[in-house]
Structures are given as structure tokens and as C-alpha cells.
DOLO-798182 format. One record per residue: residue in three letters; residue number from 1; x, y, z of N, C-alpha, C, CB in turn. Coordinates in nm, 2 decimals. Glycine has a CB too. Layout:
<sites>
<site><residu>ALA</residu><num>NUM</num><n_u>X</n_u><n_v>Y</n_v><n_w>Z</n_w><ca_u>X</ca_u><ca_v>Y</ca_v><ca_w>Z</ca_w><c_u>X</c_u><c_v>Y</c_v><c_w>Z</c_w><cb_u>X</cb_u><cb_v>Y</cb_v><cb_w>Z</cb_w></site>
...
</sites>
This chain:
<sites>
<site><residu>UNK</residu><num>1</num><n_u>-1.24</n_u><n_v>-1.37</n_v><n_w>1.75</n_w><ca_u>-1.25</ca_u><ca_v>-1.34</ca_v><ca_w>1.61</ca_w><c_u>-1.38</c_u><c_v>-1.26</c_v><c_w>1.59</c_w><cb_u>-1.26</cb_u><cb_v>-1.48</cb_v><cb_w>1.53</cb_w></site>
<site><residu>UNK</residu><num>2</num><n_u>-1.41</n_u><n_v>-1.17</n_v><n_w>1.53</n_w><ca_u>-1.49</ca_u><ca_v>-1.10</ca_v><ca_w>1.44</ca_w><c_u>-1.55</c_u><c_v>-1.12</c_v><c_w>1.33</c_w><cb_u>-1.46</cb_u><cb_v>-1.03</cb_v><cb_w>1.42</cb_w></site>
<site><residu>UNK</residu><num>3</num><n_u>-1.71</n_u><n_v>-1.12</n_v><n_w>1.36</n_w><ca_u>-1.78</ca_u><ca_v>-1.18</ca_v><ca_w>1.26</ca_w><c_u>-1.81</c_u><c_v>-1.05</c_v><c_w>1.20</c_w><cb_u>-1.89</cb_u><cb_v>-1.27</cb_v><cb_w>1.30</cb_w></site>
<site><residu>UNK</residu><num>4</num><n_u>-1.83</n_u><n_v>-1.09</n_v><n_w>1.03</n_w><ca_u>-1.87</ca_u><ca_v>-1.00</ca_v><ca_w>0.96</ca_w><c_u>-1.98</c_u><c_v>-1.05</c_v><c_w>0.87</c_w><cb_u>-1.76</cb_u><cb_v>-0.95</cb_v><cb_w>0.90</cb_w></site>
<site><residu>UNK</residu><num>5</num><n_u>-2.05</n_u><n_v>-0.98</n_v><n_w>0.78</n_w><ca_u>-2.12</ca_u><ca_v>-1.01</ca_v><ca_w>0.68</ca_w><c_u>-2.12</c_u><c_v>-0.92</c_v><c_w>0.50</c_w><cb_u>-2.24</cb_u><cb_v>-1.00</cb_v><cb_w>0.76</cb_w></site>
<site><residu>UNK</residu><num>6</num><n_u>-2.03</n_u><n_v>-1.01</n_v><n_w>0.40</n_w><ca_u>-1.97</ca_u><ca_v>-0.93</ca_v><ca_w>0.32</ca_w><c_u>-2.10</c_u><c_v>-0.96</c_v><c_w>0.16</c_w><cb_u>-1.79</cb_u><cb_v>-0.98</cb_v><cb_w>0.30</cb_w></site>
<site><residu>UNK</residu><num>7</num><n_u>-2.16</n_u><n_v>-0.90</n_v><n_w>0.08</n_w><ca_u>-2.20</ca_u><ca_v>-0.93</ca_v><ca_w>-0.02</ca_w><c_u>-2.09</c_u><c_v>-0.96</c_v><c_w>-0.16</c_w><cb_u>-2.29</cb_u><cb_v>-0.83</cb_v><cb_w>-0.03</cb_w></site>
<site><residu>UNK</residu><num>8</num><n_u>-2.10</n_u><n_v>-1.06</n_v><n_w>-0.22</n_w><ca_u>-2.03</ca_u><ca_v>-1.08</ca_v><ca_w>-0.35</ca_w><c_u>-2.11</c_u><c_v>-1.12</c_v><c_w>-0.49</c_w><cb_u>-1.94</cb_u><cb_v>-1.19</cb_v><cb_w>-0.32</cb_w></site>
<site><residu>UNK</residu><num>9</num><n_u>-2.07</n_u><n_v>-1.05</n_v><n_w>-0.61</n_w><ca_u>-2.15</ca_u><ca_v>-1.07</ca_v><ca_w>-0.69</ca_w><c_u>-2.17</c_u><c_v>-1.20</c_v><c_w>-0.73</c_w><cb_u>-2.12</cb_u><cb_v>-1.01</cb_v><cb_w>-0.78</cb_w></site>
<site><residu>UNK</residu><num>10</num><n_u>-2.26</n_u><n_v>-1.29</n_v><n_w>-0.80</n_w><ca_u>-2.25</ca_u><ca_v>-1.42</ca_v><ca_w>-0.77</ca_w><c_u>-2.12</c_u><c_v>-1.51</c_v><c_w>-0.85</c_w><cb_u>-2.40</cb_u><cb_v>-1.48</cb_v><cb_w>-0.82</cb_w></site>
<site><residu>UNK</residu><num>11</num><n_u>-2.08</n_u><n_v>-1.42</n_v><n_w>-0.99</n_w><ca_u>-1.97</ca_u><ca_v>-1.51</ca_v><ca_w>-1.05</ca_w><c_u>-1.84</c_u><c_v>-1.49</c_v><c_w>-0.98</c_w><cb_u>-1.95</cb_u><cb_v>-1.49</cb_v><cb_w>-1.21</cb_w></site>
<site><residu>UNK</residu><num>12</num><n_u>-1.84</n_u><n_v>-1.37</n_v><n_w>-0.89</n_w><ca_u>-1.67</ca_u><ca_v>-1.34</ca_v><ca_w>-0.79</ca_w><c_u>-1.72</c_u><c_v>-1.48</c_v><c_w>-0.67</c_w><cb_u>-1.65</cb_u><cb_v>-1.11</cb_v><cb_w>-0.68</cb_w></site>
<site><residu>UNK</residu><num>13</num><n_u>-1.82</n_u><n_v>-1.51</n_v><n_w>-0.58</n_w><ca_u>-1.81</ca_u><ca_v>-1.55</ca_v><ca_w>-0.51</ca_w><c_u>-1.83</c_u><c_v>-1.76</c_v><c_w>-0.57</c_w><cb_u>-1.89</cb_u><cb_v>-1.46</cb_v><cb_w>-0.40</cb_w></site>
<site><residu>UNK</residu><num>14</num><n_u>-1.81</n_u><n_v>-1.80</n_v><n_w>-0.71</n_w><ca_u>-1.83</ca_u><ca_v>-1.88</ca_v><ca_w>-0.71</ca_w><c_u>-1.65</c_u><c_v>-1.91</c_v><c_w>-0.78</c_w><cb_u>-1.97</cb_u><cb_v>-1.90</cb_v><cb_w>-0.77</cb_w></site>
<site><residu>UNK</residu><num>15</num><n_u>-1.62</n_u><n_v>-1.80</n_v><n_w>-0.79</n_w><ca_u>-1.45</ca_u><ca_v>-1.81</ca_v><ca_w>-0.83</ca_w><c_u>-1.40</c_u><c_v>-1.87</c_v><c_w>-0.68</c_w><cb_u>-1.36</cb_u><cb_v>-1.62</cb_v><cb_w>-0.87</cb_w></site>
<site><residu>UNK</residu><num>16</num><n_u>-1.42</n_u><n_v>-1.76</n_v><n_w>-0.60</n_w><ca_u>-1.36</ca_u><ca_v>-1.80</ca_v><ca_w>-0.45</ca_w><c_u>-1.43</c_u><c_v>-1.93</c_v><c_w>-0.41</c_w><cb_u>-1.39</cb_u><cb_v>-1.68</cb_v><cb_w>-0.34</cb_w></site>
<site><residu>UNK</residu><num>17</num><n_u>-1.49</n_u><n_v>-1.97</n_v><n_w>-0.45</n_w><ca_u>-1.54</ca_u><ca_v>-2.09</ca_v><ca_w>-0.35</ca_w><c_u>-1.43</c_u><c_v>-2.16</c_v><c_w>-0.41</c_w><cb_u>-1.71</cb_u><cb_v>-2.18</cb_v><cb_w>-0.36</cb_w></site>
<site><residu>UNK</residu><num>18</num><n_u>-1.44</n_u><n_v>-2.17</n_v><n_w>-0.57</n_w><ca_u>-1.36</ca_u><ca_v>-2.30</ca_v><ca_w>-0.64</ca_w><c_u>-1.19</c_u><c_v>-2.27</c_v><c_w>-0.56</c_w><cb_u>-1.36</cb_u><cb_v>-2.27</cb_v><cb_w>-0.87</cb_w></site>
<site><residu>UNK</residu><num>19</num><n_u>-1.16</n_u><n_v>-2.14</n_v><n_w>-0.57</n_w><ca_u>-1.03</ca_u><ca_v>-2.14</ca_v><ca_w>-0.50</ca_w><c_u>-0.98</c_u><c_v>-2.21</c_v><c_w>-0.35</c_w><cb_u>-1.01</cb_u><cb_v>-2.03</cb_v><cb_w>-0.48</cb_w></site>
<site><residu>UNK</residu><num>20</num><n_u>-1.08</n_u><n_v>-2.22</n_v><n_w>-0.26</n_w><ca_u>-1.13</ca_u><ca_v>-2.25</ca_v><ca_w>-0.16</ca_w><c_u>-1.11</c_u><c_v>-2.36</c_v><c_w>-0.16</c_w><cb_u>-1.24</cb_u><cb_v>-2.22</cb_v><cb_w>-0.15</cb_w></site>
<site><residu>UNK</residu><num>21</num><n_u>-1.20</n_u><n_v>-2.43</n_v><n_w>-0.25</n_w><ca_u>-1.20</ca_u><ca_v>-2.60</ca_v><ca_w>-0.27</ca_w><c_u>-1.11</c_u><c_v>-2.66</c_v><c_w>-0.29</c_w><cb_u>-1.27</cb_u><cb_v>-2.65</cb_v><cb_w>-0.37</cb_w></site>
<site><residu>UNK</residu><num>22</num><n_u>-1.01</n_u><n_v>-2.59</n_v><n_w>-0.39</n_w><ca_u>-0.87</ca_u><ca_v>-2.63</ca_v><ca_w>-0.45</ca_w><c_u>-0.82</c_u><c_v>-2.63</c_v><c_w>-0.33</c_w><cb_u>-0.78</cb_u><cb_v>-2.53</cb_v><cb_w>-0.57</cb_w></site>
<site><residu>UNK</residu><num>23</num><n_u>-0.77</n_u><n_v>-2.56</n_v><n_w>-0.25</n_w><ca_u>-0.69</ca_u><ca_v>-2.59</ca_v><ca_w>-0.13</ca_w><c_u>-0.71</c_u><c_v>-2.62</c_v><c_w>0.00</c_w><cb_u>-0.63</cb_u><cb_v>-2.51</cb_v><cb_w>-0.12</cb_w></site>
<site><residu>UNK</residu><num>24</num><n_u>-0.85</n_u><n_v>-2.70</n_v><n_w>-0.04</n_w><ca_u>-0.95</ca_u><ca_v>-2.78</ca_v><ca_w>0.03</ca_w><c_u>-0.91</c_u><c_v>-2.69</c_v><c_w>0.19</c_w><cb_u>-0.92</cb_u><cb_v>-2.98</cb_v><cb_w>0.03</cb_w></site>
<site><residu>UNK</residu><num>25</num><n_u>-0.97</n_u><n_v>-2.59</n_v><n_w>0.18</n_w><ca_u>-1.00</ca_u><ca_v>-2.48</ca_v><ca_w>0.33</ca_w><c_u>-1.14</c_u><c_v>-2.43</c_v><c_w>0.32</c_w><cb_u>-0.89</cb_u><cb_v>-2.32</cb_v><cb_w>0.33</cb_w></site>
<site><residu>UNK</residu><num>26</num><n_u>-1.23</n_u><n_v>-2.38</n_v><n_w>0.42</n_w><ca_u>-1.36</ca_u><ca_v>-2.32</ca_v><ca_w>0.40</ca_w><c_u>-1.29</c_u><c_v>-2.20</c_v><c_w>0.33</c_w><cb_u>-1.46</cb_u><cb_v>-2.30</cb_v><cb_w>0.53</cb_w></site>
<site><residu>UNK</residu><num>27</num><n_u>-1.41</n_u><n_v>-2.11</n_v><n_w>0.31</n_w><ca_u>-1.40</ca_u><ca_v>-2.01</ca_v><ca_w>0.23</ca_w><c_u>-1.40</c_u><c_v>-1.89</c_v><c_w>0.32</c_w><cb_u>-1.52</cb_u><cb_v>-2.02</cb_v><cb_w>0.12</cb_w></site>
<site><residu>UNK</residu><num>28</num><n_u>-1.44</n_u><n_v>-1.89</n_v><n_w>0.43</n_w><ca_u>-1.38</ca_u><ca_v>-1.82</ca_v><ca_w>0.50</ca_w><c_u>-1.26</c_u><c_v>-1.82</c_v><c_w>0.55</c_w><cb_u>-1.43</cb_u><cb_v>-1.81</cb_v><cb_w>0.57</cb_w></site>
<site><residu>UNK</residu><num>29</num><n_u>-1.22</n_u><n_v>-1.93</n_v><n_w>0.60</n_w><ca_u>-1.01</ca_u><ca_v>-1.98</ca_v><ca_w>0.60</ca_w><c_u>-0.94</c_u><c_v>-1.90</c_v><c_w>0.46</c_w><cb_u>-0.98</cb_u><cb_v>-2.21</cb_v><cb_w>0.55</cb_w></site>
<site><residu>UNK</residu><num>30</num><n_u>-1.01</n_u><n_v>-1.92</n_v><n_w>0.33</n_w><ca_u>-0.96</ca_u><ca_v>-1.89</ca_v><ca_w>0.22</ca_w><c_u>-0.97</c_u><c_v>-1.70</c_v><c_w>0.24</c_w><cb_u>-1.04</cb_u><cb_v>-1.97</cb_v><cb_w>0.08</cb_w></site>
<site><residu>UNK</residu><num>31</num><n_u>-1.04</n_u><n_v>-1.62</n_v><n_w>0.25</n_w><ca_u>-1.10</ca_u><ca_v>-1.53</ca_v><ca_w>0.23</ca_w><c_u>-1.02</c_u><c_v>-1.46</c_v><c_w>0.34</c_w><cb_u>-1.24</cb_u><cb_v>-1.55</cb_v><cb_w>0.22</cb_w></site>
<site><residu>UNK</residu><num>32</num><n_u>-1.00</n_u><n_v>-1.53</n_v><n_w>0.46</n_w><ca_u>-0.90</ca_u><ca_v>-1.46</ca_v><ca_w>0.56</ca_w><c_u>-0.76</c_u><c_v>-1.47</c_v><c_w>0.48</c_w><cb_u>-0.90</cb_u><cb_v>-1.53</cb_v><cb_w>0.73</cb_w></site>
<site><residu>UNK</residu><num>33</num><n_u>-0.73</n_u><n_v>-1.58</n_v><n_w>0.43</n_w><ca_u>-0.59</ca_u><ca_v>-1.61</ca_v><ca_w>0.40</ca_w><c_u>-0.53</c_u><c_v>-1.50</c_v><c_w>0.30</c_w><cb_u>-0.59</cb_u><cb_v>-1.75</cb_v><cb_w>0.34</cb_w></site>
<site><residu>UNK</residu><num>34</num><n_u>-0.59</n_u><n_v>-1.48</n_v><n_w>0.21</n_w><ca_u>-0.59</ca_u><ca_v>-1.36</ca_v><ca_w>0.08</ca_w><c_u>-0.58</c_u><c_v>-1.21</c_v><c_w>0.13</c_w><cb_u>-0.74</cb_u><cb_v>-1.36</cb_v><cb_w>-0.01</cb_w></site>
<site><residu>UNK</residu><num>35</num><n_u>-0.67</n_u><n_v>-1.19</n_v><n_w>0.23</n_w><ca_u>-0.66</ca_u><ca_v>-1.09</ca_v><ca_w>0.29</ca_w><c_u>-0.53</c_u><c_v>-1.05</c_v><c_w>0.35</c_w><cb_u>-0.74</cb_u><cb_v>-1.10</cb_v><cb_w>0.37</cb_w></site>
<site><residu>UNK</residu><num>36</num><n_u>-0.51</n_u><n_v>-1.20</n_v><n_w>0.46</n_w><ca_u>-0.35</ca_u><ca_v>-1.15</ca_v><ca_w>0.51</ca_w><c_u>-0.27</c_u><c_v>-1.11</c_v><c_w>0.43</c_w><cb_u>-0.27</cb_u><cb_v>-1.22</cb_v><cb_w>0.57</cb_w></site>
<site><residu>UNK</residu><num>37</num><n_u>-0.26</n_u><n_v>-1.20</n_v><n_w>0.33</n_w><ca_u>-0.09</ca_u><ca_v>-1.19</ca_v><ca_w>0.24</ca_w><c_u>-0.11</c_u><c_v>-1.01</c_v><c_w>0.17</c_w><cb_u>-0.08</cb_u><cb_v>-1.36</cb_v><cb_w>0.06</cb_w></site>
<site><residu>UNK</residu><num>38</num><n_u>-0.29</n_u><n_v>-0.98</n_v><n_w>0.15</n_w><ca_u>-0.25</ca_u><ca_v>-0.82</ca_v><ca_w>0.06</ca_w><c_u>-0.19</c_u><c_v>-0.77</c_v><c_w>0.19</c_w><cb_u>-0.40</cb_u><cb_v>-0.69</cb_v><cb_w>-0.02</cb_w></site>
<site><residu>UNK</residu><num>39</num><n_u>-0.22</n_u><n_v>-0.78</n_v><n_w>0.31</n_w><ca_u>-0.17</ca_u><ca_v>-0.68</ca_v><ca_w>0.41</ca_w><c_u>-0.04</c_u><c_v>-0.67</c_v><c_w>0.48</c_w><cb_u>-0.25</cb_u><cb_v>-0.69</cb_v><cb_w>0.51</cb_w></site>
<site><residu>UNK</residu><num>40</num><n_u>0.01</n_u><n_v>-0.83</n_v><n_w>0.41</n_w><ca_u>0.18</ca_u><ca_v>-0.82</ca_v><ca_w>0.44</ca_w><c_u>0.25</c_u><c_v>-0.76</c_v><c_w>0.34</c_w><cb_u>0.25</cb_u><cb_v>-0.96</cb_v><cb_w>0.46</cb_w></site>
<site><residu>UNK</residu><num>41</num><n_u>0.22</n_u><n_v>-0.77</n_v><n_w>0.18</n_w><ca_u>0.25</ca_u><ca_v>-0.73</ca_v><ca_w>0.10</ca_w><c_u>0.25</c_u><c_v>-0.55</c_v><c_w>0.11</c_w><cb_u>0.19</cb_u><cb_v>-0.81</cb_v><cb_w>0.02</cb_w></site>
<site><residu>UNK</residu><num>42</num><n_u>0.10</n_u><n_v>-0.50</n_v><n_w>0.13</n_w><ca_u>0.13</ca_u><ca_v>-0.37</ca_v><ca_w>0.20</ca_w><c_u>0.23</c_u><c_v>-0.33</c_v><c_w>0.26</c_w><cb_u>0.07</cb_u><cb_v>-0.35</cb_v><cb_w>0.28</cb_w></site>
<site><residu>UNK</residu><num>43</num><n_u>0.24</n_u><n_v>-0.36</n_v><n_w>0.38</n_w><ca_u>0.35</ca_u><ca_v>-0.35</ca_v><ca_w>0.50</ca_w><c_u>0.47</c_u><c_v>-0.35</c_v><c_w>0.40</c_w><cb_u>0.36</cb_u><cb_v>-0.50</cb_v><cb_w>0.63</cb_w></site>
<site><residu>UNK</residu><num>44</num><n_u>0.52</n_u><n_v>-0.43</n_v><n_w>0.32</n_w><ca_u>0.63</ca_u><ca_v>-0.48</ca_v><ca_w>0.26</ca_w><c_u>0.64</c_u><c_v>-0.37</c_v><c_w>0.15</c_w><cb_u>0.62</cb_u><cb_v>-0.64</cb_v><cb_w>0.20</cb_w></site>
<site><residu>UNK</residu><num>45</num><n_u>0.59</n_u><n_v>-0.32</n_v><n_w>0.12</n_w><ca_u>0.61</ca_u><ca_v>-0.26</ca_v><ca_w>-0.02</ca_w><c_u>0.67</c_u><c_v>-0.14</c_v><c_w>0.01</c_w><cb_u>0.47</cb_u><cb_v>-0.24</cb_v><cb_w>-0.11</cb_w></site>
<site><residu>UNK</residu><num>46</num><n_u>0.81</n_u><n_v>-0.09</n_v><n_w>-0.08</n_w><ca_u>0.85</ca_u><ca_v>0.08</ca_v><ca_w>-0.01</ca_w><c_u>0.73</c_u><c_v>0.19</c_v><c_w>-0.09</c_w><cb_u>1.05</cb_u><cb_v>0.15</cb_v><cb_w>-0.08</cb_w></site>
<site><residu>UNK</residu><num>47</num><n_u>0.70</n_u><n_v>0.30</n_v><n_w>-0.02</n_w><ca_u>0.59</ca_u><ca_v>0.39</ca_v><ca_w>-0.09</ca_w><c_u>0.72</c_u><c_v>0.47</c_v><c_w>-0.19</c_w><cb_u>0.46</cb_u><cb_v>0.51</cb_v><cb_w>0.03</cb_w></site>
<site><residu>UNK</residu><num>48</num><n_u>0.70</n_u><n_v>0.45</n_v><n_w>-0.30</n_w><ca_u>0.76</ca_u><ca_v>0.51</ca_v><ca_w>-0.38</ca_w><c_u>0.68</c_u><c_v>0.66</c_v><c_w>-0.40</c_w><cb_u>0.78</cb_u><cb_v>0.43</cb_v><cb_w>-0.49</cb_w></site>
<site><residu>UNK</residu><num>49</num><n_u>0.83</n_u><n_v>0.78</n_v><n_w>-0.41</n_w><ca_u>0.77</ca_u><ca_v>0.88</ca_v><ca_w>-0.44</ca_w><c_u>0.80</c_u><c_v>0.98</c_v><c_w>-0.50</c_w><cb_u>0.74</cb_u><cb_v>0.90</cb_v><cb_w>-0.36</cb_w></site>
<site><residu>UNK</residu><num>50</num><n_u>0.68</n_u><n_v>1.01</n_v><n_w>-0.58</n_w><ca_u>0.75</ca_u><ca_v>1.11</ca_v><ca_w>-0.70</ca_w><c_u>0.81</c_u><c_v>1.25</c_v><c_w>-0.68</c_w><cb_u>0.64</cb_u><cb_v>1.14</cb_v><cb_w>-0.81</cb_w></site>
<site><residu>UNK</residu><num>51</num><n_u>0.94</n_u><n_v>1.23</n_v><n_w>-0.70</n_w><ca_u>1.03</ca_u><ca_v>1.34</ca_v><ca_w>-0.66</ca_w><c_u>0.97</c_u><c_v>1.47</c_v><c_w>-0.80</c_w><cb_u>1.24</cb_u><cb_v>1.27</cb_v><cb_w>-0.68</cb_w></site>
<site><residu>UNK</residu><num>52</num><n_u>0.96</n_u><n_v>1.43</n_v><n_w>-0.92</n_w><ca_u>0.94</ca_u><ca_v>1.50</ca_v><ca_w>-1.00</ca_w><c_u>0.90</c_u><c_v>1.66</c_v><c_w>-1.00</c_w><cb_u>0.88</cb_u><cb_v>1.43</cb_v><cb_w>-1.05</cb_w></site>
<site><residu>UNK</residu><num>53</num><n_u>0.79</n_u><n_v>1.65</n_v><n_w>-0.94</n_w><ca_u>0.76</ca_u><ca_v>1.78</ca_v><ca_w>-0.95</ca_w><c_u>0.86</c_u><c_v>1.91</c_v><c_w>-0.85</c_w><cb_u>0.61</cb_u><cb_v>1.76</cb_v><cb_w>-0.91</cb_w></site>
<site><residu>UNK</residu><num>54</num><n_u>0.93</n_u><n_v>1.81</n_v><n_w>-0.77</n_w><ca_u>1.06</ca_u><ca_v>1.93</ca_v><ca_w>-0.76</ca_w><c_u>1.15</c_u><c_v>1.97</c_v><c_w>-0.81</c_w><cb_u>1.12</cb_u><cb_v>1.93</cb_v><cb_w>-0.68</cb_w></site>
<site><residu>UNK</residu><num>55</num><n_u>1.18</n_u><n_v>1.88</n_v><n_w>-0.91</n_w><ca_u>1.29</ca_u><ca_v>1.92</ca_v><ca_w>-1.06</ca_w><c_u>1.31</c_u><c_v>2.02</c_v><c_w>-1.04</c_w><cb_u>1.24</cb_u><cb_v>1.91</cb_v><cb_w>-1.21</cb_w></site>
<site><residu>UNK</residu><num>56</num><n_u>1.44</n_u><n_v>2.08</n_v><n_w>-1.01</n_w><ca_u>1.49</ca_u><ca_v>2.23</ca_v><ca_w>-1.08</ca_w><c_u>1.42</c_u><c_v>2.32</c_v><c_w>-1.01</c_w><cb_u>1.45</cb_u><cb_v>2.25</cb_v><cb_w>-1.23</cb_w></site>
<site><residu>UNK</residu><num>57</num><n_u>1.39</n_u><n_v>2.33</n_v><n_w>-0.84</n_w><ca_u>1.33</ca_u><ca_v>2.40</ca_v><ca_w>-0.81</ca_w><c_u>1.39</c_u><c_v>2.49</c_v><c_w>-0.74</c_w><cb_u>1.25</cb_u><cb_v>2.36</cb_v><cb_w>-0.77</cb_w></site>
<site><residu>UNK</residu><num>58</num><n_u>1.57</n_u><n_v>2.46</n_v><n_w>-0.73</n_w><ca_u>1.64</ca_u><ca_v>2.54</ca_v><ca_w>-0.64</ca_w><c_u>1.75</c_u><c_v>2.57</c_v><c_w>-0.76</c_w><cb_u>1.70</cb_u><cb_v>2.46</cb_v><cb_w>-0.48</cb_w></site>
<site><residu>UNK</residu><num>59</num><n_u>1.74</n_u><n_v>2.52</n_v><n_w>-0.86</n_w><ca_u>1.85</ca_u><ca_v>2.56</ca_v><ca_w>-0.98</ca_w><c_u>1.89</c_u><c_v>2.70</c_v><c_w>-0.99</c_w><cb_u>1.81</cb_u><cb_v>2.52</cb_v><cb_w>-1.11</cb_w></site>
<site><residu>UNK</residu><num>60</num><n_u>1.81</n_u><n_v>2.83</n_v><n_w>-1.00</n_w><ca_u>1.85</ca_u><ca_v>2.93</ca_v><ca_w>-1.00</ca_w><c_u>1.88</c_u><c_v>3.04</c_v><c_w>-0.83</c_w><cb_u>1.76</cb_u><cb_v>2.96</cb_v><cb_w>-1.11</cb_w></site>
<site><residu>UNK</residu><num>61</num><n_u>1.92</n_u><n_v>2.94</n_v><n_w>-0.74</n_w><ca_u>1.89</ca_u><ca_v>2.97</ca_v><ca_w>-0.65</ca_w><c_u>2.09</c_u><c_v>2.93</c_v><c_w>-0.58</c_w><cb_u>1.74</cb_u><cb_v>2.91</cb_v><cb_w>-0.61</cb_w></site>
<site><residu>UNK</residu><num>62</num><n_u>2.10</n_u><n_v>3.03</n_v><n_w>-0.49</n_w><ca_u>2.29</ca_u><ca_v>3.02</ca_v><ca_w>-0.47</ca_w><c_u>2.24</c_u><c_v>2.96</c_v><c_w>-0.32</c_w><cb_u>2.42</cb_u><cb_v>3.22</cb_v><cb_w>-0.46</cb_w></site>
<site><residu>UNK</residu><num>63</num><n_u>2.23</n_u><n_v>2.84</n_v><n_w>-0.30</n_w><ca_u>2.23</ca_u><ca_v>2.83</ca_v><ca_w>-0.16</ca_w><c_u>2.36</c_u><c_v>2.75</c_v><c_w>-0.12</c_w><cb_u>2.10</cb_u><cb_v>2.76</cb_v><cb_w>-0.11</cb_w></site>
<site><residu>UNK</residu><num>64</num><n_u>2.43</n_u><n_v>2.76</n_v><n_w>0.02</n_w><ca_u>2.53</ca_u><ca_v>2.70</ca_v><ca_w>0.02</ca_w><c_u>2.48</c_u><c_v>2.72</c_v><c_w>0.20</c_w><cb_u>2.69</cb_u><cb_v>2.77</cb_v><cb_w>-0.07</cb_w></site>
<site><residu>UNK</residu><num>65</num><n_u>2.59</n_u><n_v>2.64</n_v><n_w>0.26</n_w><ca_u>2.56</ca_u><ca_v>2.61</ca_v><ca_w>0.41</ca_w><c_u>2.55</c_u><c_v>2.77</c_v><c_w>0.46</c_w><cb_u>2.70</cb_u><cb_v>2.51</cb_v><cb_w>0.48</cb_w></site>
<site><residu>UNK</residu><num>66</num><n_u>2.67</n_u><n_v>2.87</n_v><n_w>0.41</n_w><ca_u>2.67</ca_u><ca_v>2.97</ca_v><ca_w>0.51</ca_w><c_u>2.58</c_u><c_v>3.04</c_v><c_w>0.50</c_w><cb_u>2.76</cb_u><cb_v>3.04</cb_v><cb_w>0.52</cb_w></site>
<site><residu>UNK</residu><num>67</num><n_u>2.48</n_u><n_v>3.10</n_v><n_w>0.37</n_w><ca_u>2.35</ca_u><ca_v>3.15</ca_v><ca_w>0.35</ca_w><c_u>2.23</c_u><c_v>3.04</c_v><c_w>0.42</c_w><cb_u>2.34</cb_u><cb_v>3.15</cb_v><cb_w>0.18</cb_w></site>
<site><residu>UNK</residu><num>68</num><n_u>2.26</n_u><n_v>2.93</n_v><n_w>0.42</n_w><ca_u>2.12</ca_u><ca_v>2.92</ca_v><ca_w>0.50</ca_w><c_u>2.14</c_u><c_v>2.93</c_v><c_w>0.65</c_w><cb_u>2.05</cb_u><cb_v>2.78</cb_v><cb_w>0.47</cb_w></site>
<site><residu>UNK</residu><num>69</num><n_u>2.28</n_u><n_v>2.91</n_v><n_w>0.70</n_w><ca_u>2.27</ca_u><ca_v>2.99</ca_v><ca_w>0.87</ca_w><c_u>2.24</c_u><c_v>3.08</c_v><c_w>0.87</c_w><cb_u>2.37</cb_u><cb_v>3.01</cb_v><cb_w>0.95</cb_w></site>
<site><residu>UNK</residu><num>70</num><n_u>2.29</n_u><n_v>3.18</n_v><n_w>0.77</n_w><ca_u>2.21</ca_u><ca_v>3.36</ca_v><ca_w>0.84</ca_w><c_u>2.12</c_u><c_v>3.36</c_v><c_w>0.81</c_w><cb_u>2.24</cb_u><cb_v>3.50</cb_v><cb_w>0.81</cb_w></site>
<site><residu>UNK</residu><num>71</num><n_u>2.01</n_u><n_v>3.28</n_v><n_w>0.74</n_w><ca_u>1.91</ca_u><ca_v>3.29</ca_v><ca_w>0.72</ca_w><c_u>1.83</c_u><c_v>3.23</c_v><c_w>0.84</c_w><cb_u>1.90</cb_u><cb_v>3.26</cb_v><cb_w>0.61</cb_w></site>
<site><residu>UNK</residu><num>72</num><n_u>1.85</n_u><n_v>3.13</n_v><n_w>0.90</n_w><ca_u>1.82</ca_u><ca_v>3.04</ca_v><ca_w>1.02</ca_w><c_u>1.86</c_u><c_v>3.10</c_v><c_w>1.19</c_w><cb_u>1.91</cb_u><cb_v>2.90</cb_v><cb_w>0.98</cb_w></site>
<site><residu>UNK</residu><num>73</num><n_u>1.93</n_u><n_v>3.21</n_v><n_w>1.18</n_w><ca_u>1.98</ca_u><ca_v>3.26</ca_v><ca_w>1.28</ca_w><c_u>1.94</c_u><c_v>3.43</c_v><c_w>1.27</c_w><cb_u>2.13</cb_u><cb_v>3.23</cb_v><cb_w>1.28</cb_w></site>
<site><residu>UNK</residu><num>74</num><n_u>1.84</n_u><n_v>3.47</n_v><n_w>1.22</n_w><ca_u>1.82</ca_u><ca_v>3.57</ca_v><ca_w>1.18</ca_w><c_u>1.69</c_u><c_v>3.60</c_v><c_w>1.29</c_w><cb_u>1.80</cb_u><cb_v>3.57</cb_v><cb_w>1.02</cb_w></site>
</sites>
């Protein structure tokens, strides 16, 4: 395990203790625990992505399979 040293303002790190306490774990148990779940939730999440700005960007445009082979074989 890897030790660290993190600063917290004093009313965030008196939130996390009380959280801590509630589920009677040290606060480092708690503080790792929170951490994992954002990083599974990460992992988990699909990256959604905004197609938008390609809207309509081939609309005035004739492409069909046999135009893009001669273009690809050129």
C-alpha cells in the first residue's frame, strides 16, 4: 500500500470523518472506499458522444459505395 499525504478544508474533512464514523471504518478505510466506487463507476459509465456537430455534413454530397472505390483505388 501507498502512503500519501492529502490537505482538506477543515468543514470537508469533519464531513468525512462523521461519514467514517457512521460506518464505523477509519477514515482512511472510508476515503479509500469512495474513491473505489468513483473509479468503478468511471470504468462503468459509456463516454457519450456528441455526434452533433457532424449534422448534415455529407447531405449535399452523392456518395455511394462505387464512388468511394474509385476514389480509394486511385
Amino acid at each position: 500500500m501507498h502512503r500519501t499525504q492529502i490537505y482538506f478544508e477543515e468543514n470537508f474533512f469533519v464531513e468525512i470523518k462523521k461519514q467514517a464514523n457512521l460506518l464505523n471504518i477509519s477514515l482512511s478505510a472510508y476515503i479509500r472506499d469512495v474513491l473505489q466506487k468513483e473509479l468503478n463507476n468511471k470504468k462503468q459509465e459509456p463516454k457519450n458522444i456528441d455526434f452533433s456537430n457532424f449534422e448534415g455534413m455529407w447531405k449535399d454530397r452523392a456518395i455511394t459505395q462505387e464512388s468511394l472505390r474509385e476514389k480509394a483505388w486511385k
